[in-house]
C-alpha positions as a printed NumPy array, in Angstrom:
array([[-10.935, -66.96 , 100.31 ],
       [ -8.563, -67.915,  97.801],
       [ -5.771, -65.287,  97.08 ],
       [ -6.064, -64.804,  93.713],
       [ -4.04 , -62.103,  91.757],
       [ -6.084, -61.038,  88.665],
       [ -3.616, -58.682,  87.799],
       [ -1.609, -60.247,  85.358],
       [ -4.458, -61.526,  83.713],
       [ -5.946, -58.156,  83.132],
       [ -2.135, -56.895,  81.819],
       [ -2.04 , -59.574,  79.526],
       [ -5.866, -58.609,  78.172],
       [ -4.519, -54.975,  78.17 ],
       [ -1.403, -55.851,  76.076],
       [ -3.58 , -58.309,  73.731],
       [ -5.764, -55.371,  73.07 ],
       [ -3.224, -52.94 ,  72.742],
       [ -1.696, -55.507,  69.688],
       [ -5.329, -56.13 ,  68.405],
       [ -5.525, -52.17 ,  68.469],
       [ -2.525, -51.406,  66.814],
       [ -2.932, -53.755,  64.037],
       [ -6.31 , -52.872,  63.908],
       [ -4.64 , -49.26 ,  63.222],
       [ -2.042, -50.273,  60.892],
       [ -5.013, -51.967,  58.772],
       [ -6.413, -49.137,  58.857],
       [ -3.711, -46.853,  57.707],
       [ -2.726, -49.661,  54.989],
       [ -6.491, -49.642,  53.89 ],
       [ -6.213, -45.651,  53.839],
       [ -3.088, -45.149,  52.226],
       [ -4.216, -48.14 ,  49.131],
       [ -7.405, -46.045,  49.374],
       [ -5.525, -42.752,  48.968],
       [ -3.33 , -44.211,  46.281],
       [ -6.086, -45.135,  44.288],
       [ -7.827, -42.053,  44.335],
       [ -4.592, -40.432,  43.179],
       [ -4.365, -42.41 ,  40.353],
       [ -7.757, -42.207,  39.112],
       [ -7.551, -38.   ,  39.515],
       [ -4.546, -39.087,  37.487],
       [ -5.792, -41.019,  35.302],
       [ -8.745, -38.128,  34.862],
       [ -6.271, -35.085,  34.34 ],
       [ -4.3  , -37.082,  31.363],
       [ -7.524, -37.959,  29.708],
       [ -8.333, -34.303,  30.328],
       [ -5.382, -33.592,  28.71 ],
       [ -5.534, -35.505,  25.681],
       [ -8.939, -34.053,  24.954],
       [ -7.848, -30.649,  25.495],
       [ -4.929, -31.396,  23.004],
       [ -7.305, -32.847,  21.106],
       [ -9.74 , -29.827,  21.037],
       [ -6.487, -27.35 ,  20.725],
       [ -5.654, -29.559,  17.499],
       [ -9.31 , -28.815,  15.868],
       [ -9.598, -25.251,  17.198],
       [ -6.199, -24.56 ,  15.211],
       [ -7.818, -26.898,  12.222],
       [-10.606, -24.949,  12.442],
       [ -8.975, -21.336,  12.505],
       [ -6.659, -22.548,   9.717],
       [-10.527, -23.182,   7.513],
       [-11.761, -20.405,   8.58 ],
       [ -9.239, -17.547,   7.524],
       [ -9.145, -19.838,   4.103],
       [-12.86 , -18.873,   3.931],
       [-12.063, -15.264,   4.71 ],
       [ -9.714, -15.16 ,   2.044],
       [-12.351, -16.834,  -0.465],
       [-14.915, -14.68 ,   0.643],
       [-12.324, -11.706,   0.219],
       [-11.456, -13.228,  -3.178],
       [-15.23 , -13.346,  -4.168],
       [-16.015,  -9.893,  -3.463],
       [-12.679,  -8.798,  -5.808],
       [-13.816, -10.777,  -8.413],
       [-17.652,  -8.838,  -7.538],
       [-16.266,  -6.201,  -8.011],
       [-14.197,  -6.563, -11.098],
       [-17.489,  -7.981, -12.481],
       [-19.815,  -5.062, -11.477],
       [-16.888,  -3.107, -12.894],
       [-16.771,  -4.959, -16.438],
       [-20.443,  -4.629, -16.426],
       [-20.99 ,  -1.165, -16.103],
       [-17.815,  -0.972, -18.936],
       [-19.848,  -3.243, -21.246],
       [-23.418,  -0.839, -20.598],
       [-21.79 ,   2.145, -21.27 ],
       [-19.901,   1.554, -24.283],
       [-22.735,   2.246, -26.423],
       [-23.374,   5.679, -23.909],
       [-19.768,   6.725, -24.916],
       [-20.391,   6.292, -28.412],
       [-23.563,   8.459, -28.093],
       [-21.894,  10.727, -26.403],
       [-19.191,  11.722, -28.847],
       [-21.587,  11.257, -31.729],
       [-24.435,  13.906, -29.862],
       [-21.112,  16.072, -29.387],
       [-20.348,  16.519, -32.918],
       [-24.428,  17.113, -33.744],
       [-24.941,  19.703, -31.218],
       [-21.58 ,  21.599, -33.138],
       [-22.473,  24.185, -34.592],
       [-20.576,  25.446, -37.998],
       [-17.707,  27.763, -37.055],
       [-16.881,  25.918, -33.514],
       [-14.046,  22.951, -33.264],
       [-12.842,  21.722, -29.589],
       [ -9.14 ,  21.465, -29.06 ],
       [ -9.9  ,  19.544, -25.78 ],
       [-12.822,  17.344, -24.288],
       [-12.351,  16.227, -20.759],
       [-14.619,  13.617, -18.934],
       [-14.777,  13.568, -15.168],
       [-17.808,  11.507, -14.148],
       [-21.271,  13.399, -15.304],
       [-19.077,  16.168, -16.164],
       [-17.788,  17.351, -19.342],
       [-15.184,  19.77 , -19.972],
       [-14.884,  21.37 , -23.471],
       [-12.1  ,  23.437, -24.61 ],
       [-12.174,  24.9  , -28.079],
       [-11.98 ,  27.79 , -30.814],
       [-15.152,  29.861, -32.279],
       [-15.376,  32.496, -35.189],
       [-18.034,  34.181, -32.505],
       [-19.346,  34.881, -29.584],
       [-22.919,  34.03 , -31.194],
       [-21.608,  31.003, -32.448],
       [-20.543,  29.975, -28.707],
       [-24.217,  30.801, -27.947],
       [-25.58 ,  28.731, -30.433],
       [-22.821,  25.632, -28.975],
       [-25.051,  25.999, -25.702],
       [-28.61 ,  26.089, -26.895],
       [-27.718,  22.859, -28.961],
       [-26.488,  21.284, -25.9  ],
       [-28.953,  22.535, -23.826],
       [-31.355,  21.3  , -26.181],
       [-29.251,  17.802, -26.175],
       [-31.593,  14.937, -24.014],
       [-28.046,  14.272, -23.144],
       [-26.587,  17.288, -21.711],
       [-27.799,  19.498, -19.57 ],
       [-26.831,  22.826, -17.941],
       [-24.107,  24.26 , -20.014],
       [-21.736,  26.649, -17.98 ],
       [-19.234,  29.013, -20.026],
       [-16.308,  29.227, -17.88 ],
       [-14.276,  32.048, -19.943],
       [-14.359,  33.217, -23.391],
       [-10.81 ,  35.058, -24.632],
       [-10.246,  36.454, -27.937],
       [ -7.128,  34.829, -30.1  ],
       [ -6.1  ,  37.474, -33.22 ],
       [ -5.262,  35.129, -36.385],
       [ -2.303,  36.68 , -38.2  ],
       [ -2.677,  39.46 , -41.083],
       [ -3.383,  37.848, -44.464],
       [ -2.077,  39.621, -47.315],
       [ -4.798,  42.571, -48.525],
       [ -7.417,  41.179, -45.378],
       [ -8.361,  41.965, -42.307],
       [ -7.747,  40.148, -39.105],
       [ -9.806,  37.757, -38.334],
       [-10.526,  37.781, -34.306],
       [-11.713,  34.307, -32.698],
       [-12.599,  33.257, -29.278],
       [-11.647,  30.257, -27.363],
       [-13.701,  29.225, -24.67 ],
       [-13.849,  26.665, -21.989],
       [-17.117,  25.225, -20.72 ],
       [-18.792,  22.468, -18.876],
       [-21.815,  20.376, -19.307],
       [-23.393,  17.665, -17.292],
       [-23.974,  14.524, -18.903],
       [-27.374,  13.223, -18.438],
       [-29.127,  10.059, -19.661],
       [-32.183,  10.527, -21.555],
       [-35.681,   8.76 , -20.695],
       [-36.406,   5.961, -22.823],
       [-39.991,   6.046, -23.636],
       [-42.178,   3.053, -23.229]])
């Protein structure tokens, strides 16, 4: 048999497949790394476009907050000016009670009785004022008692005041008193 040395042959097969592999590998790590760089600039590419629409959506949110404290402050307005209204309204429907008031005040006075002082605190009434009697102060109550009006007269304090001595009369004594009344309004009958 022929000597023949297959040794070199195999080398040279072993060296063309150890190129073939390497560039084979290199390829491979080329094709990876373009790979990898495109995927890193499309994440990119996502997180800016992200961005812009969180900017975006910050940008309205702040637009947004901006509207709605100005509605706040209208709706704020709105119940002021509901108020002031409601306020105004209730002025204008009891300016006619007022008047009744002071006019039912001087017909429930008897003769004999002036106030030096009339005091209005919500439904109550304080009245300060002089009498030539305690029967007179009496009849003061029963008339505002009697008063669809008033109701529930309470005498606070009744003092006597000496008037000084006319010439050839006697002294005159007077009371002043203080009382309150609650203010009522009547029922108007259908």
């Amino acid at each position: 048999m022929a000597n023949i040395n297959l040794l070199p042959w195999r080398e040279k097969l072993r060296e063309e497949r150890k190129q073939k592999f390497i560039v084979q590998l290199g390829m491979t790590a080329v094709v990876a790394g373009l790979v990898l760089v495109v995927l890193h600039l499309m994440v990119k590419s996502s997180i800016d476009n992200q961005g812009a629409v969180n900017t975006a959506l910050r940008t309205e949110i702040a637009t947004l907050d901006g509207r709605l404290t100005e509605i706040r402050q209208l709706q704020d307005q709105k119940k002021a000016l509901k108020a002031r209204m409601a306020v105004i309204q209730e002025l204008q429907g009891n300016r006619p009670v007022i008047v009744r008031l002071f006019d039912e005040l001087v017909r429930t006075l008897p003769d004999g009785v002036y106030y030096n002082s009339i005091i209005r605190v919500n439904d109550s009434i304080s009245l300060e004022g002089v009498a030539e009697s305690n029967s007179r102060i009496s009849a003061l109550m029963r008339d505002l008692e009697a008063s669809e009006w008033f109701a529930d007269p309470n005498l606070l304090g009744v003092s006597a005041m000496s008037a000084g001595a006319e010439a050839g009369a006697q002294q005159n004594s007077r009371n002043k008193f203080q009382l309150n009344v609650k203010v009522t309004t009547p029922i108007q009958e259908k």
